[in-house]
C-alpha positions in Angstrom: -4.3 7.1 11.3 -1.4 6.5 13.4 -2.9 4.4 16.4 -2.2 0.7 17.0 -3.5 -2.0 19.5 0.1 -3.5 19.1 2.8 -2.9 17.1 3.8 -5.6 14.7 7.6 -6.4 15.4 8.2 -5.8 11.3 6.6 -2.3 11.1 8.6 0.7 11.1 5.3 3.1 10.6 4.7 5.8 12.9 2.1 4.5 15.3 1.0 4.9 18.6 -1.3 3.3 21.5 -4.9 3.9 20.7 -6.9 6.0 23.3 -10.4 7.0 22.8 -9.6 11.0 24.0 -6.7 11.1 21.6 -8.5 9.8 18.6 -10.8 12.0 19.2 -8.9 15.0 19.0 -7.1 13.3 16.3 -9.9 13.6 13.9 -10.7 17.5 15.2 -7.2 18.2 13.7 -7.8 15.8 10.6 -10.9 17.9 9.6 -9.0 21.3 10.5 -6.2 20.4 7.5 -8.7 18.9 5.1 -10.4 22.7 5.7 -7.1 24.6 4.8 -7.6 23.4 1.4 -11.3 24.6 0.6 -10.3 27.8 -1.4 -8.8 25.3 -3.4 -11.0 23.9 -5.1 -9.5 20.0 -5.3 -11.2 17.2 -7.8 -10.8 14.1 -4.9 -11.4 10.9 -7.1 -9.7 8.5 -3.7 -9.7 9.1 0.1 -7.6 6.3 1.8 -7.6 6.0 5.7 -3.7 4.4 5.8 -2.3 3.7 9.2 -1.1 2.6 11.5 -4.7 0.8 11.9 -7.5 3.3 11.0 -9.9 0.4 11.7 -9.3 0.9 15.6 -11.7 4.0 14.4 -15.4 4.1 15.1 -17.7 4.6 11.8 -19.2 7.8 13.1 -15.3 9.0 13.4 -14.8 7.9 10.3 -17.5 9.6 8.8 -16.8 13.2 10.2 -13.9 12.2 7.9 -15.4 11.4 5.5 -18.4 14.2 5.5 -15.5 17.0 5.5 -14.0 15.6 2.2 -17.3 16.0 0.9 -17.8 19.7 2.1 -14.4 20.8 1.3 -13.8 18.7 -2.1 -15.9 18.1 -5.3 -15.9 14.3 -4.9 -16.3 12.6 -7.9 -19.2 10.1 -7.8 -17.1 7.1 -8.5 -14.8 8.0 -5.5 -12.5 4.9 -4.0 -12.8 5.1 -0.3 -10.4 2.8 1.1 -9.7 1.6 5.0 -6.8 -0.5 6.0 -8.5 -2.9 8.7 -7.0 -5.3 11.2 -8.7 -9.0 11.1 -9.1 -8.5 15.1 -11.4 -5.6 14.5 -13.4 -6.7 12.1 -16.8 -7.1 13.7 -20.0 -6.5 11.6 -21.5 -3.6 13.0 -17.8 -1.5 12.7 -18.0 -2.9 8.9 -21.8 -2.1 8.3 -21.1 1.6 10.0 -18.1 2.0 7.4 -20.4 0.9 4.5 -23.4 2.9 5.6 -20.7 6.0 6.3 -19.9 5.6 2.1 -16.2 3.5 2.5 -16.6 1.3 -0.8 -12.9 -0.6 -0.4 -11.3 -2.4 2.3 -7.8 -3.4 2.7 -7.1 -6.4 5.5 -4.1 -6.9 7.0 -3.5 -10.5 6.6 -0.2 -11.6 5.8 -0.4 -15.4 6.0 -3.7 -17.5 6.2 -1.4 -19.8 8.5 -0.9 -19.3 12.6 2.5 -20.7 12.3 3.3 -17.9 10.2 1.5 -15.5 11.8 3.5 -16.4 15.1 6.3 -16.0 13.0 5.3 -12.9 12.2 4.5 -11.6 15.4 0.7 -11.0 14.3 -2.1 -11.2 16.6 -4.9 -13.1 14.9 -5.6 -16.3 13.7 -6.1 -18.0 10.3 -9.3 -18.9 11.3 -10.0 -14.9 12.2 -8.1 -13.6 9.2 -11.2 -16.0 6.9 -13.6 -14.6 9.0 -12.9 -11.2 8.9 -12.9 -11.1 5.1 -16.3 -13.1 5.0 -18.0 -10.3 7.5 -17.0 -7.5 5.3 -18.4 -9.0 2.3 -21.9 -9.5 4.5 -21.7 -6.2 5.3 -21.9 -4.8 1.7 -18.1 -4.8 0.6 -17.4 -5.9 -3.2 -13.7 -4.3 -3.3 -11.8 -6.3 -0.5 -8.2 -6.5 -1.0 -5.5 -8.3 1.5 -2.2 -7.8 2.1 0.3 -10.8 1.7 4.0 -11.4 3.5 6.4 -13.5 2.1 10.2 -14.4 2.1 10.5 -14.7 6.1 12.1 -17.2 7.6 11.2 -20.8 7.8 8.4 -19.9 5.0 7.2 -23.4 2.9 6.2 -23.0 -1.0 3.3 -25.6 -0.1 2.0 -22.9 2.4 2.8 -20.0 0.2 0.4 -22.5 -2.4 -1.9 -23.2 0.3 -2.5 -19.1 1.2 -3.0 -17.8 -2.5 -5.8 -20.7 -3.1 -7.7 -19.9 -0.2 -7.7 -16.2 -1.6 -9.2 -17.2 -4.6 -11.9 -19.0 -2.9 -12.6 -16.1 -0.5 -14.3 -12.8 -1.8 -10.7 -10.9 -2.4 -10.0 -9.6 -5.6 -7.2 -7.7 -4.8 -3.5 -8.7 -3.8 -0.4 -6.8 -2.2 2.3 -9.1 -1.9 5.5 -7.8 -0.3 8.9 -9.5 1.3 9.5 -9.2 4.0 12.4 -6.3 4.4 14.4 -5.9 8.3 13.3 -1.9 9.4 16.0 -0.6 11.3 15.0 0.1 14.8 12.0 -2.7 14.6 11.8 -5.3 16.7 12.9 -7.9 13.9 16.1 -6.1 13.4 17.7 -6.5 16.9 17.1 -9.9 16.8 20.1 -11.8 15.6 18.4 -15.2 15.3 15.7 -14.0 13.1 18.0 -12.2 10.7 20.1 -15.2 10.2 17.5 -17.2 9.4 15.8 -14.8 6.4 15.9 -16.7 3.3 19.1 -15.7 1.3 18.4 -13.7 -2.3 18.1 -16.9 -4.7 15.4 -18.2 -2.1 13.8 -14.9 -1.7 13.8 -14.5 -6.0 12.5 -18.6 -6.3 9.3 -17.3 -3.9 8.6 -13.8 -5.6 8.3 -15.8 -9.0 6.5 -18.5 -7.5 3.9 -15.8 -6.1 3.9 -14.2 -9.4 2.9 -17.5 -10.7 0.5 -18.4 -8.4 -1.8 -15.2 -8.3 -1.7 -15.0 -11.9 -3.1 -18.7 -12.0 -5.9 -17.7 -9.9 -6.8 -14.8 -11.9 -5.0 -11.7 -10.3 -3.3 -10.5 -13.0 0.2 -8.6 -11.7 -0.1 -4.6 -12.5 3.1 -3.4 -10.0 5.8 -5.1 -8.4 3.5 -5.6 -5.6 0.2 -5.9 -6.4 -2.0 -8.0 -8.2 -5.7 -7.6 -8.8 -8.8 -9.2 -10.5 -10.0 -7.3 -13.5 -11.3 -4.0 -12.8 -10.2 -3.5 -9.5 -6.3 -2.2 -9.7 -6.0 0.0 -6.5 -7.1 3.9 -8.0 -5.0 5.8 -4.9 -2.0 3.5 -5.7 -1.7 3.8 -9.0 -1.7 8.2 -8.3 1.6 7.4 -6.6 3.2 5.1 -9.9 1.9 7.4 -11.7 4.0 10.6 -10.8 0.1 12.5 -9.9 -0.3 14.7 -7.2 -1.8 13.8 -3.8 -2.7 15.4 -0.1 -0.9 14.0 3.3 -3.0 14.4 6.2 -2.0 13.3 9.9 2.3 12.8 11.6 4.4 11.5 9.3 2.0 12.1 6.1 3.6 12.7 2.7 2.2 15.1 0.2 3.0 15.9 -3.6 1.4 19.1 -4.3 1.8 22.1 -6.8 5.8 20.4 -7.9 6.8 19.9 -4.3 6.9 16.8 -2.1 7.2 17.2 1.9 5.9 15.3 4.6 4.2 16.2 8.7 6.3 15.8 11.7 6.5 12.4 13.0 4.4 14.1 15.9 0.9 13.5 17.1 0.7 16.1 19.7 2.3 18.5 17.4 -0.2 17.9 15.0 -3.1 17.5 17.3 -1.9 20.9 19.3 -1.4 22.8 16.0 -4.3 24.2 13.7 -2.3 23.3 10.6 0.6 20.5 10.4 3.8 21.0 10.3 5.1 20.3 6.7 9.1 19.3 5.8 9.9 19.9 2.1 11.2 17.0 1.1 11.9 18.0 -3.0 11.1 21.4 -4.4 11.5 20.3 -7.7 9.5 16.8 -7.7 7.5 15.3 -10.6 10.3 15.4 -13.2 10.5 13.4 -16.3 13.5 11.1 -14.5 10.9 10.9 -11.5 8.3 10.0 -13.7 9.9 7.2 -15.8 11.5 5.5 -11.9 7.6 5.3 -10.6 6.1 4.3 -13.9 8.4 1.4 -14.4 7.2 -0.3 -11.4 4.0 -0.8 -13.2 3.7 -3.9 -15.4 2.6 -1.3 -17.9 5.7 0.4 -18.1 6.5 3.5 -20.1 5.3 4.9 -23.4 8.7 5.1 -25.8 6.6 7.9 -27.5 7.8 10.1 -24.2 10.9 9.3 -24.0 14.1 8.8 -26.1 17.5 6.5 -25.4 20.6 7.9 -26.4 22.5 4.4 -25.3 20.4 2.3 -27.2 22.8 -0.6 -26.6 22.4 -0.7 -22.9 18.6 -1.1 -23.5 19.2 -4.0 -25.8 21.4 -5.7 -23.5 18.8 -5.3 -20.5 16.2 -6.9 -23.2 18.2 -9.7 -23.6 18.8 -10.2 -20.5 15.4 -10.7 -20.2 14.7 -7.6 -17.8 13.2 -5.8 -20.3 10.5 -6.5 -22.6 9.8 -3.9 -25.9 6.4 -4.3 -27.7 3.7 -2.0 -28.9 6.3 0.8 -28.3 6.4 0.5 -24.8 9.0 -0.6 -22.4 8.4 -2.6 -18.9 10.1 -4.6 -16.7 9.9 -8.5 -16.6 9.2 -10.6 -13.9 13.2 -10.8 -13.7 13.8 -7.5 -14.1 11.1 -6.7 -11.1 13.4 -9.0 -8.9 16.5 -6.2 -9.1 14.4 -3.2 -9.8 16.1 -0.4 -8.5 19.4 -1.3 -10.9 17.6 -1.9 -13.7 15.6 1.6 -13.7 18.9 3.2 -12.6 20.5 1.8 -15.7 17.5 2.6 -17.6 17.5 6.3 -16.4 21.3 6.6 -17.1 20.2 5.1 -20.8 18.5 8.4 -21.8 
């Protein structure tokens, strides 16, 4: 859903200024590409309304959404149905139309329950809107509510970082995406020198990832990725298709799709995609979903992989990454540790060059 009140000076997503005509026509060509897939005869199990901020949406455009899944796809009855909202518009009725239209998960954009971080941040809202916003969605019928946390900016404090992950537990979250904060090219953030100079260097950014780790584990969201954390029984389903190598379809500019062994994404173009009956796909990989593929996503999961599906020819480079404390081996599985999560992408490289 790539329409945005404001663009946040960290994003790099493709977004652009909400108008009520375009979204309009937006959702015509939404419903058009869910249709090319009816002769298929798709099992959808998660429908997630990513953005961008999908929650500029009404619920009646939503729903058309929503009600074309449903006509084209067998939808399982347990489906997740997930928006990503912005705090600012949260109101009541816009939550009570999404629960009435069958959305059963929300995602706020939150970042920091403090405004000196939010100004930091460059986000709009307030601390006191943030809490508010969570609190109407739960009137409004919402049990799955997860938010989405920044750390490892400049200037951030461990006693806020404290302060922010124990007024989740007392709010009616049970679901956590943490990330640090990384400079986009071309964003705002990364033509400004004083900013980048003042990002905490990598022992400061590893001290706050551990500490978050810590934290959300105390207050009962128990880590399942490198980046997300959730109470029991409430992982995020349409994640977990993505760490899990499993096949999923794009829909709207700049979408990526994994179907039938081949990845490929839409052009970064809303009028082309609005204009055209179909979206423009770019393959990507023709040959995606491989075991190598499989094993990189997987091992972002706290989970890890089964040893039963794979075999090491350097055994000794595994032991050293165990002892290392990277790695952990136990009921023949292999997963990363908290360590090993810090300097991911060298670890699974070493661990893909291990077989």
């Amino acid at each position: 859903m790539p329409f945005c009140a404001v663009k946040c000076p960290y994003c790099d997503f493709y977004s652009g200024k909400y108008a009520k005509e375009m979204a309009r026509k937006f959702i015509d060509a939404v419903c058009r590409n869910i249709e090319f897939f009816r002769s298929r005869n798709f099992t959808v199990d998660s429908i997630y309304f990513g953005g961008g901020t999908p929650s500029l949406l009404s619920p009646y455009e939503i729903s058309c959404v929503t009600n074309k899944c449903m006509d084209v796809f067998k939808v399982t009855d347990d489906c997740e149905i997930t928006v990503e909202c912005n705090p600012l518009t949260m109101k009541y009725d816009r939550m009570k139309g999404y629960y009435d239209a069958g959305i059963n998960r929300i995602s706020v954009g939150v970042q920091s329950f403090d405004d000196t971080e939010l100004k930091i941040l460059g986000r709009r809202h307030t601390a006191e809107k943030a809490v508010s916003a969570i609190e109407t969605a739960f009137e409004a019928g919402f049990g799955n509510i997860s938010c989405d946390l920044m750390t490892a900016f400049p200037n951030e404090e461990i006693q806020t970082l404290e302060n922010n992950i124990k007024l989740i537990s007392c709010l009616p979250i049970n679901h956590v995406s943490s990330y640090m904060l990384k400079i986009e090219d071309g964003t705002p953030f990364s033509k400004d020198e004083n900013f980048i100079s003042s990002m905490p260097d990598d022992d400061t950014a590893a001290d706050i990832y551990l500490k978050t780790v810590e934290l959300l584990e105390k207050y009962g969201f128990k880590q399942y990725e490198i980046s997300n954390f959730s109470k029991e029984g409430f992982q995020s389903r349409h994640n977990n298709k993505y760490w899990q190598c499993l096949e999923y379809i794009g829909i709207g500019p700049a979408a990526h799709s994994f179907i039938d062994g081949v990845r490929y994404m839409s052009e970064y173009d809303i009028d082309s995609f609005i204009k055209n009956e179909y979206q423009k796909n770019i393959v990507t990989d023709e040959n995606a979903g491989s075991k190598e593929e499989k094993l990189m996503l997987q091992l972002r999961l706290t989970s890890g992989i089964s040893l039963d599906e794979y075999e090491f020819k350097d055994i000794e480079r595994i032991k050293r990454l165990e002892k290392s404390n990277l790695i952990k081996i136990d009921e023949h599985r292999l997963h990363l540790t908290a360590n090993g999560f810090l300097v991911s992408n060298s670890v699974i490289c070493e661990i893909c060059e291990s077989l």
